[in-house]
Backbone as numpy.savetxt, mean C-alpha at the origin, in Angstrom:
# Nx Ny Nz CAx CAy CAz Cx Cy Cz
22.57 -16.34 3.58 21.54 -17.03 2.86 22.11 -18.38 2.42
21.40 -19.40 2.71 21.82 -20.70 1.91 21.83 -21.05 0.74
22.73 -21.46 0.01 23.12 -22.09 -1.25 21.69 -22.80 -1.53
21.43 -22.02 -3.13 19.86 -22.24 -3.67 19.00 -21.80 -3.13
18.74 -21.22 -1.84 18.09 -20.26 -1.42 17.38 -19.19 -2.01
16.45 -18.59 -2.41 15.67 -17.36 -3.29 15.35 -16.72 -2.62
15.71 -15.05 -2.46 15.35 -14.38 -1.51 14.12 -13.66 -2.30
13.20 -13.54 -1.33 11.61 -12.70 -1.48 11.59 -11.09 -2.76
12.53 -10.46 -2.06 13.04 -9.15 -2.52 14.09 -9.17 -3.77
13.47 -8.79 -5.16 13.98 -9.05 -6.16 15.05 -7.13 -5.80
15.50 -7.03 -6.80 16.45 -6.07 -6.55 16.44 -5.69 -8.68
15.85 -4.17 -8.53 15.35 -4.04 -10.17 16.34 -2.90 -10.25
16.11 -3.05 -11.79 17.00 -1.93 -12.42 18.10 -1.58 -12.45
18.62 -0.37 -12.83 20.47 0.03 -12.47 20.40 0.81 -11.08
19.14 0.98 -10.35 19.64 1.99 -9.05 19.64 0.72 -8.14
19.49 -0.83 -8.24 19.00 -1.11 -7.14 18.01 -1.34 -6.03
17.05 -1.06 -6.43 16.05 -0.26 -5.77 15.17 -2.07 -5.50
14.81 -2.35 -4.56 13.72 -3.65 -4.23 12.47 -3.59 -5.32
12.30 -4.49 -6.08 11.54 -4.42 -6.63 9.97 -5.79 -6.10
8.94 -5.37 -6.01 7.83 -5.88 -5.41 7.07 -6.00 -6.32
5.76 -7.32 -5.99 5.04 -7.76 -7.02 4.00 -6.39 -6.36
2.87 -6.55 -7.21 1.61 -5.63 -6.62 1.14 -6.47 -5.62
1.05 -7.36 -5.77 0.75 -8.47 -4.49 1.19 -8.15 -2.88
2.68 -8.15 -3.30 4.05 -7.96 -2.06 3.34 -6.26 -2.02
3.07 -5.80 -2.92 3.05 -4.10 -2.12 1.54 -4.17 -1.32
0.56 -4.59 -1.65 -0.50 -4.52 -1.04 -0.34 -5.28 0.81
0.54 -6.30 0.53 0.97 -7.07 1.88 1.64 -5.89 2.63
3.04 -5.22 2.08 3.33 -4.14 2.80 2.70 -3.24 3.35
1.92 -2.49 2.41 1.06 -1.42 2.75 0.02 -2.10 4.00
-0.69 -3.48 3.95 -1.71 -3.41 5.02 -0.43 -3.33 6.45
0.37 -3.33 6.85 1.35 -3.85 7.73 1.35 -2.29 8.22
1.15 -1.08 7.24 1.65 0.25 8.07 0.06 0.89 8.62
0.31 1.91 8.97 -0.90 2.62 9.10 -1.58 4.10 8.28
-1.08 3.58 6.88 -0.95 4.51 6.10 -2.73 4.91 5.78
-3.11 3.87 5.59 -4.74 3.37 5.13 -5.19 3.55 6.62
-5.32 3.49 7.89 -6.04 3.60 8.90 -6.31 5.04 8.80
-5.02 5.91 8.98 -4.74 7.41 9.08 -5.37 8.17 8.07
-5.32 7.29 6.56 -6.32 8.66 5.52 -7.86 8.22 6.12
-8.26 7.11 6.85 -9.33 6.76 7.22 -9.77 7.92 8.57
-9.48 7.79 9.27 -9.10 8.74 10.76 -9.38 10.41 10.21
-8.38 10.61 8.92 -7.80 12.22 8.78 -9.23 12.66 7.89
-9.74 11.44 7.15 -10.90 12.13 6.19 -12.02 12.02 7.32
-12.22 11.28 7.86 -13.34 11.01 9.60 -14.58 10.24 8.31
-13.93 9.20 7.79 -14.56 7.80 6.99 -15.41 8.61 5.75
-14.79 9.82 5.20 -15.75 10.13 3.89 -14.53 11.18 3.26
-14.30 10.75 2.23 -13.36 11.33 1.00 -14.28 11.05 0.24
-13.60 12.60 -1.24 -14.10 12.77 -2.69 -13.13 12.13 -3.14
-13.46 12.12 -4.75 -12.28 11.27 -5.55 -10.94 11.61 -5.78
-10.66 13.63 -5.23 -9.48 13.79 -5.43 -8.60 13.43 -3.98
-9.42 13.31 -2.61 -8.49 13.10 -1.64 -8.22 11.16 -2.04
-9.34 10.56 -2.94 -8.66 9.52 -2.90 -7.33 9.61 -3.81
-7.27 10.13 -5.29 -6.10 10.40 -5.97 -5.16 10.85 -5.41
-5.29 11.37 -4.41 -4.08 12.35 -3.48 -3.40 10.83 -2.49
-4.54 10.24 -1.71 -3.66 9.02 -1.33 -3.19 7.80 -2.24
-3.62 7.83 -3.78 -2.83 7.01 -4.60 -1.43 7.17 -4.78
-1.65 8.74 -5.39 -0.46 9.39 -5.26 0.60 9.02 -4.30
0.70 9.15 -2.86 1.09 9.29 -2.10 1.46 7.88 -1.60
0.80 6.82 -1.51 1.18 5.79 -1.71 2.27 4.97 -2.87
2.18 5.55 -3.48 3.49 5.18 -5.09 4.52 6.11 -4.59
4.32 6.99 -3.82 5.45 8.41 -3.86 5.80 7.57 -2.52
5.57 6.59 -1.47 6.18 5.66 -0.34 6.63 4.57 -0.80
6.20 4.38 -2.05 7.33 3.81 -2.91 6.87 1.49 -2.90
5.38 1.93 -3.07 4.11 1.35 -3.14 3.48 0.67 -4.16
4.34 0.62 -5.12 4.43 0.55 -6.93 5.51 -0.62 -7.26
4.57 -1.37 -8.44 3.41 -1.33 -7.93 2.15 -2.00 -7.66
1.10 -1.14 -7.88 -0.21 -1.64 -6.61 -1.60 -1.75 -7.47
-2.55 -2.60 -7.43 -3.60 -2.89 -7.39 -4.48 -1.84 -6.59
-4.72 -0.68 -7.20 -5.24 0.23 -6.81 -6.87 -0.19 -6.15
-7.67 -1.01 -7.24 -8.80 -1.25 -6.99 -9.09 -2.35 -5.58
-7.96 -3.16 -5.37 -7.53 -4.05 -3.69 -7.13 -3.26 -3.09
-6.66 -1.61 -3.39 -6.29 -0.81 -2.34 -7.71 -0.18 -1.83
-8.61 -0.32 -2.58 -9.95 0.47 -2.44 -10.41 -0.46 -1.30
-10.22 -1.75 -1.90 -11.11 -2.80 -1.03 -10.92 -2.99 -0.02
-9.04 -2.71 0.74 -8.31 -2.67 1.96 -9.33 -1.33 2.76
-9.56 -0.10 2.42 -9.93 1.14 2.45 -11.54 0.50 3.38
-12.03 0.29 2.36 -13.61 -0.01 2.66 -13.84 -0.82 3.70
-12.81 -1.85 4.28 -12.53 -2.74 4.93 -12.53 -2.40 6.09
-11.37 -0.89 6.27 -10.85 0.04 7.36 -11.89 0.95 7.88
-12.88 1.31 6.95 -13.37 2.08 6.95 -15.06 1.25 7.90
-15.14 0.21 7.54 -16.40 -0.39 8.15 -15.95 -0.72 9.71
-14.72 -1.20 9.63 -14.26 -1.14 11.13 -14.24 -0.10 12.26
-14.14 1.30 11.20 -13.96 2.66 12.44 -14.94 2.70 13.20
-14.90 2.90 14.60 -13.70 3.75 15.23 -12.77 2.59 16.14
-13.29 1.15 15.75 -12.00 0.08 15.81 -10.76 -0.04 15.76
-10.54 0.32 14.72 -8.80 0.71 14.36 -7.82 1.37 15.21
């Protein structure tokens, strides 16, 4: 890295661990196919606990954190596109 250089990836806490804006996690998350697949696996219709189950599960990929309600909006997005994706 060059002298004065700022790298993207802050580095938090005592474990180390990359720390991300909610911004940077929402950028990550559209990049996988985490959101296509609960789209695909529910066949474009979830209740509110399979959505809590992919909140969950998204923070537990380590997703945190996230603008849950821009995660909805990514969702709805995916979801108008099927069977596109």
């Amino acid at each position: 890295m060059r002298k004065g250089s700022k790298s993207k990836v802050r580095m938090g806490g005592p474990s180390q661990v990359p720390a991300y804006t909610s911004e940077e996690n929402l950028q990550r998350l559209s990049r996988t196919s985490i959101l296509e697949n609960f789209v695909r696996d529910n066949d474009c219709s979830w209740d509110h606990q399979k959505w809590l189950e992919l909140c969950n599960n998204v923070e537990k990929f380590g997703y945190s954190p996230i603008d849950f309600d821009q995660m909805g909006l990514m969702l709805e997005d995916i979801k108008a596109r099927y069977p596109n994706i």
